[in-house]
C-alpha positions in Angstrom: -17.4 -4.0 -2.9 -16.6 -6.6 -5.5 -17.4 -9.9 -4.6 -15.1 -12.7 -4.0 -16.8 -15.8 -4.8 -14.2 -18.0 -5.2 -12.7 -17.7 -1.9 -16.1 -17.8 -0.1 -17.0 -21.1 -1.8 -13.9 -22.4 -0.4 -14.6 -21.4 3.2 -18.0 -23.0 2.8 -16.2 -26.5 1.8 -13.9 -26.0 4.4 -16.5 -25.7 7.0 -18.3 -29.0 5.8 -15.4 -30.7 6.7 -13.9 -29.4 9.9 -14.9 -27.7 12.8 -12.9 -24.8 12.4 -11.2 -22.5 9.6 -9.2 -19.8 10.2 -9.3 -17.1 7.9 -5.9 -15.5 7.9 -5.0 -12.5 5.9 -3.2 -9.0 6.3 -5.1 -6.0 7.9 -7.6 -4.2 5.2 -7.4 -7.4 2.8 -11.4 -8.0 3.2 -10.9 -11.1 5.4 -14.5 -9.0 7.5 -16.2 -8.3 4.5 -15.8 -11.8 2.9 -17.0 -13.3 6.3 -19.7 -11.2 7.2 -20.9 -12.1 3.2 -20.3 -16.1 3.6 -22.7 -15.3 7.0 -25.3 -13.5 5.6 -25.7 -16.6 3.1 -26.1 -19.3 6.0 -29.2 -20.9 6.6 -28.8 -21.6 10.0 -27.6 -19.4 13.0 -25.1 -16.9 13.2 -23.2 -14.9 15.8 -20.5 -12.5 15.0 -17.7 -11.4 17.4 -15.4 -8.3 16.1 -13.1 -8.6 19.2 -11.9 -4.9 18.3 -15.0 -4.0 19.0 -15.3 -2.8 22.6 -18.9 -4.2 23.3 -18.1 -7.7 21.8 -14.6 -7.5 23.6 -16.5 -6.8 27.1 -18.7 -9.4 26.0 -16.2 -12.1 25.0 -14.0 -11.4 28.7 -15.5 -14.9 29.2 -14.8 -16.4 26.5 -16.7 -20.3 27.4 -19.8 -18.4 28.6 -20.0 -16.6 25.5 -19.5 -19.8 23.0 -21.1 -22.6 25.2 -24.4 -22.4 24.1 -24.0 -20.9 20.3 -25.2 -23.0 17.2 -24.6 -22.8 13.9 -21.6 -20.2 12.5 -19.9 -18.5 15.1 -17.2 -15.6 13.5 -14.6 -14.4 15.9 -12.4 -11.3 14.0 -9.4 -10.7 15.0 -8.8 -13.5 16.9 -5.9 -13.2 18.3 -6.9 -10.7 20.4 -8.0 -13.3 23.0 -5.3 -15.7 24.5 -6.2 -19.4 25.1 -9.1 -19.4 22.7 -7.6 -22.3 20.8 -7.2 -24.5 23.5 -11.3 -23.6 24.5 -12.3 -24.4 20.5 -10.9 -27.5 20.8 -13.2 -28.9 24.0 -15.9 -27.3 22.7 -15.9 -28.5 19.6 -15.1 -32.4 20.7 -18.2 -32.1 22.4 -21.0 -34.8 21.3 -23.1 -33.5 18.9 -21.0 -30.1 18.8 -23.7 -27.7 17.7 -21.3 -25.5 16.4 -19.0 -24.5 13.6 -16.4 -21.8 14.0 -14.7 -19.5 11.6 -11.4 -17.3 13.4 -10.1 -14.5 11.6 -6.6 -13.4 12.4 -4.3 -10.2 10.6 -1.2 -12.7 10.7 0.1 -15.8 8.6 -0.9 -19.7 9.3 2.5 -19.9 10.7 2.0 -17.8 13.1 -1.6 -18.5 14.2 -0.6 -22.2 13.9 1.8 -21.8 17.1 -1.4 -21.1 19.3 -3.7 -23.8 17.7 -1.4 -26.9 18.1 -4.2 -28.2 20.5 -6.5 -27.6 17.7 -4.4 -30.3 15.1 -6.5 -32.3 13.0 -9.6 -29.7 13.6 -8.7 -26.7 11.7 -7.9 -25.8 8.1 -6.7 -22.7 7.1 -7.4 -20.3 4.1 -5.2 -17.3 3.1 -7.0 -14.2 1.7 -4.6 -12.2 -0.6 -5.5 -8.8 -1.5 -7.2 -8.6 -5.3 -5.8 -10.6 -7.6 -6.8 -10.4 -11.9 -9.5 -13.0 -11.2 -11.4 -10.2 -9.1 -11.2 -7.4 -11.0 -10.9 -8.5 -14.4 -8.2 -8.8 -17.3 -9.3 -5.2 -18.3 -8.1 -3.6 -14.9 -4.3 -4.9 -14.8 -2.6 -1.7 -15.2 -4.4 -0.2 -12.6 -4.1 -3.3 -10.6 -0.4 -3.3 -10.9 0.1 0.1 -9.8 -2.3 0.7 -7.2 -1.9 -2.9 -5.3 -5.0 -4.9 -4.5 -6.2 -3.8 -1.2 -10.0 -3.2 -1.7 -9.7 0.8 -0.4 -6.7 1.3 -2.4 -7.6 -0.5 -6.0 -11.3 1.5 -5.7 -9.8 4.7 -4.4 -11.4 7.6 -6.8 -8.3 8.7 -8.6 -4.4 7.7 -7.7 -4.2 10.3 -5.0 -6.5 8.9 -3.1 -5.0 5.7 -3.8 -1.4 6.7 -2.8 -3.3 8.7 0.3 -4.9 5.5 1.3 -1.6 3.7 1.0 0.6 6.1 3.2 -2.0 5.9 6.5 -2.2 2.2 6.0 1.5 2.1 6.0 1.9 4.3 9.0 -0.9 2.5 10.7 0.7 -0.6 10.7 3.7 0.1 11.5 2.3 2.1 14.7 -0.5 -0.6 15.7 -0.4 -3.7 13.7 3.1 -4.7 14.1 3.3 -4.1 18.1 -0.1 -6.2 18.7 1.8 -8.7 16.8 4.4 -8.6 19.3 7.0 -6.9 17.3 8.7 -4.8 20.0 11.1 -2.3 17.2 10.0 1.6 17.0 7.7 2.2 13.9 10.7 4.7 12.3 13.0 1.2 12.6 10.7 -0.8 10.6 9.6 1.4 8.4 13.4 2.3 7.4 13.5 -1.6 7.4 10.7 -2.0 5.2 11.7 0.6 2.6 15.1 -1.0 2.4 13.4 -4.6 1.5 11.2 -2.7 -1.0 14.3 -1.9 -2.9 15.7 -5.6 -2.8 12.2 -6.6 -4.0 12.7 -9.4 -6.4 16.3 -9.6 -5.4 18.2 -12.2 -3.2 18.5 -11.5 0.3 21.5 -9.9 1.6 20.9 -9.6 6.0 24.6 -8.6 6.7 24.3 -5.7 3.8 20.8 -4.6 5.5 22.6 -5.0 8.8 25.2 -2.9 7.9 23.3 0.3 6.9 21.0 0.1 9.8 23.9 -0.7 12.5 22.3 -3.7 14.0 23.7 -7.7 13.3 22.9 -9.7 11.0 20.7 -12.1 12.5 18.7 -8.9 14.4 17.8 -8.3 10.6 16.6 -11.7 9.7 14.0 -11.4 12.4 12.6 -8.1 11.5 12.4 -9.8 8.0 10.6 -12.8 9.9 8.4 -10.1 11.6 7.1 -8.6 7.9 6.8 -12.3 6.7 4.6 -13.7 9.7 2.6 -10.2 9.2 2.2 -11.2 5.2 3.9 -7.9 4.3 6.9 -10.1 2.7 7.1 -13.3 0.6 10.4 -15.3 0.9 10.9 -17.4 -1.8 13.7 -19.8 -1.4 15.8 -21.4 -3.5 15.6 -25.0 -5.0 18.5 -27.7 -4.9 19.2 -30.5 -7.0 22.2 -32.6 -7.1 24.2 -31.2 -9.4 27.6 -30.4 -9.9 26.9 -26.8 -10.5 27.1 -24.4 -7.6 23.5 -23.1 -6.7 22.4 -20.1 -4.4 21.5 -20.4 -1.6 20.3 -17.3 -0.4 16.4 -16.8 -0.3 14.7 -13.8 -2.9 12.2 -11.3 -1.5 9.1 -10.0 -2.3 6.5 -7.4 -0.9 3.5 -9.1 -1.1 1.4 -6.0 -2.9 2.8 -3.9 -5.3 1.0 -1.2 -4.0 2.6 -0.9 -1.1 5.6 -1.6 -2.8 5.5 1.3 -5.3 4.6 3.7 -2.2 7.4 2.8 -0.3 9.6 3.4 -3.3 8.1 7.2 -3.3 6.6 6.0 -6.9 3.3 8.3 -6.3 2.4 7.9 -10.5 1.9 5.3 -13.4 4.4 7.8 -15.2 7.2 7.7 -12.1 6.8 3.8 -11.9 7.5 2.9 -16.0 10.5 5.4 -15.5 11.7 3.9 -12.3 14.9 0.9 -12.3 12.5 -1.2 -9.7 9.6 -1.6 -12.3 10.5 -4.7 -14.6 11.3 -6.2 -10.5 7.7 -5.1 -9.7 5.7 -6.3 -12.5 8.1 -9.4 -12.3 6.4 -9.5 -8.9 3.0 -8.7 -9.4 3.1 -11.8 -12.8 4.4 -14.6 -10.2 1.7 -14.0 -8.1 -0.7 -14.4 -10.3 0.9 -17.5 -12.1 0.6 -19.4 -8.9 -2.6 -19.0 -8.7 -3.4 -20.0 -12.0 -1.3 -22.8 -12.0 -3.7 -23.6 -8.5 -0.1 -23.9 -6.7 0.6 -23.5 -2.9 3.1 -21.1 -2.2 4.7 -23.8 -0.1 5.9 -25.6 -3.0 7.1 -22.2 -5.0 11.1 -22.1 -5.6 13.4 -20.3 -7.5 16.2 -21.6 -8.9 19.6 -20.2 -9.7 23.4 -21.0 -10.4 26.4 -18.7 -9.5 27.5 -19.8 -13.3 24.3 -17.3 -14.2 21.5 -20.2 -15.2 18.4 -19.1 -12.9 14.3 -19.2 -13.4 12.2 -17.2 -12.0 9.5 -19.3 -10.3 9.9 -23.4 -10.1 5.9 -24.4 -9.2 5.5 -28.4 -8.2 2.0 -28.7 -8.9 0.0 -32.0 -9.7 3.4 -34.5 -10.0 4.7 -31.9 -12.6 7.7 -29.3 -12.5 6.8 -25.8 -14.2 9.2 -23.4 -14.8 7.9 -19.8 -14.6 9.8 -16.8 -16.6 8.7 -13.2 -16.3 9.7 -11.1 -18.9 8.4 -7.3 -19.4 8.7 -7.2 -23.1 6.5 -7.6 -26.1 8.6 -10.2 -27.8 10.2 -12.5 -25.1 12.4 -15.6 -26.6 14.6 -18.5 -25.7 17.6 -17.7 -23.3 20.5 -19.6 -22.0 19.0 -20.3 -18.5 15.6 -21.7 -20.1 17.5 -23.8 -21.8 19.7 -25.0 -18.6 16.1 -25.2 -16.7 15.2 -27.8 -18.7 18.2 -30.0 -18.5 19.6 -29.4 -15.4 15.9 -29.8 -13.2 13.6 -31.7 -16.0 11.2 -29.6 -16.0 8.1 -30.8 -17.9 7.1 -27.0 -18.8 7.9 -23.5 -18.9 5.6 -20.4 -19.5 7.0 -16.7 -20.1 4.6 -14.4 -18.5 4.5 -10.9 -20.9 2.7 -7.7 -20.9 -0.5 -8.5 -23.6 -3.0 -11.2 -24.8 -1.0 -13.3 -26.9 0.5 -16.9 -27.0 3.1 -18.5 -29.0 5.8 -21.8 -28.9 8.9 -20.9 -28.2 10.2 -24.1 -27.9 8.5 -27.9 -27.9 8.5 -27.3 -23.7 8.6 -23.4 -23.5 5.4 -21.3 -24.4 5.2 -17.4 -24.4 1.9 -16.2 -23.0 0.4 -13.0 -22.4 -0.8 -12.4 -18.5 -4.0 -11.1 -19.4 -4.7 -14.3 -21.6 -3.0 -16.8 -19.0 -5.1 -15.1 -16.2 -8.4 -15.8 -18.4 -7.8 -19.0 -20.4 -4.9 -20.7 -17.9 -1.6 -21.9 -18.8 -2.1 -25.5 -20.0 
């Protein structure tokens, strides 16, 4: 398994300084083998609960006899499995001298988790796990990155069957487990019609009444499926950004799938070959280059926009990061250059940069505010 440093060196800071962390993250992402790692590294004691597990489950039916008297790190997977454990956290760790630290794992988004911790507020942080990013496997693997997605099983699958194999039982499996212990109460063959349909608007703007349409249900039954695949971290929604201008903006939000792996089997794109030939891949690599900008740029995805007029001005990605605005253009060419919108960007929202992510390793000015850079060479050297 290749190690994920980073991310464990963050739960470890996170820990110093509250009592509990949830690590949130979809199913298969490594959120168990990134714990069970940090755990095997503590000095002190540690107690693991895999509430899946039918032993710890039996064990955990009393939840406050089971944590009263632990020390050190206590792990609970899938947490939210067990109902009312926040509110039990949060008198046991506001205990004198609280012996304990606790780190929850949960296959489902802060936002969601966050409506069962409220009584936790001021006690827990939370840390996202994405699925494998550049900075885990290296600049040398992007290709394979790109097309095979960056769940662990999938990325190190022995050839791209296996891969796409791997893909289509995760995808069913979800869709005929995950989703309903979510509490997503819409047959698998719905969603997964639902969830092919986003695929195809994947890096488009969201159109619910279209969507509605071709699956005969309303509009706003569509925006909460969408919701469903977005609490689930299947889906990215990336709205759009305002400013007071005369111009008319849209308004409507653009989606994502959050791995292009899943992504490109959904699309029936089984091959490297199928996906170059195929009218979605400039949308997925498009995809695939945000994702990885924000994390160079050490963004939140929170403060992620895009920004577009119905006059045809539009950038891809709008980042507010440290008191500066960053526009981010993805272009899946060899020689990007200066286009109309870059040039409205600039104007019309003041930004103080601009990057053009591109296939390769190299850099070069476009303009005094506007660089061109590889993704290989942003992902190892950064953007600045």
């Amino acid at each position: 398994m290749i190690p994920r440093r980073h991310h464990e060196a963050t739960l470890q800071r996170l820990l110093g300084q509250f009592p509990v962390v949830g690590l949130v993250g979809a199913r298969q992402v490594g959120k168990t083998t990134l714990a069970r790692s940090l755990a095997a590294r503590e000095p002190g004691p540690v107690t693991i609960f895999d509430l899946e597990d039918p032993g710890d489950a039996a064990s955990f039916s009393d939840p406050k006899l089971a944590l009263e008297s632990l020390e050190g790190l206590v792990v609970i997977d899938e947490v939210q499995h067990s109902e009312g454990l926040f509110r039990l956290l949060r008198v046991l760790v506001d205990r004198p001298a609280n012996p304990a630290r606790f780190l929850v794992l949960g296959s489902a988004g802060p936002e969601l988790l966050r409506q069962s911790s409220e009584s936790l507020a001021g006690r827990i942080a939370y840390h996202e796990l994405p699925s494998f990013g550049i900075e885990d496997v290296g600049p040398e693997s992007i290709d394979r990155l790109w097309f095979r997605g960056g769940f662990p099983l999938s990325f190190l699958g022995e050839d791209e069957a296996g891969s796409v194999q791997w893909r289509k039982s995760f995808i069913r499996t979800f869709l005929e487990r995950d989703l309903p212990q979510l509490g997503v109460r819409v047959p698998a063959t719905t969603m997964r019609r639902f969830w092919t349909m986003v695929a195809h608007y994947h890096g488009n703007r969201w159109k619910a009444a279209e969507v509605a349409r071709s699956m005969g249900v309303s509009a706003p039954t569509a925006n909460t499926y969408l919701d469903a695949m977005v609490d689930a971290l299947m889906v990215r929604k990336l709205t759009p950004w305002f400013e007071n201008l005369r111009k008319r903006q849209v308004k409507a939000p653009k989606v994502y799938l959050t791995d292009t792996g899943l992504l490109h089997t959904l699309l029936t794109l089984d091959t490297t070959s199928a996906l170059l030939g195929h009218p979605k891949s400039g949308a997925s690599w498009e995809g695939f280059a945000m994702r990885e900008a924000v994390r160079v740029l050490s963004a939140d995805w929170e403060n992620c926009y895009y920004w577009a007029t119905h006059g045809g001005a539009e950038i891809d990605l709008l980042v507010f990061s440290g008191g500066r605005r960053i526009g981010v253009e993805v272009k899946r060419t060899s020689a990007p250059t200066m286009t109309r919108s870059m040039y409205s960007a600039l104007a019309d929202l003041g930004l103080d940069r601009i990057f053009v992510l591109f296939p390769g390793r190299n850099r070069f000015r476009l303009h005094e505010r506007v660089d061109a850079v590889g993704l290989q060479r942003a992902c190892s050297e950064g953007l600045d």
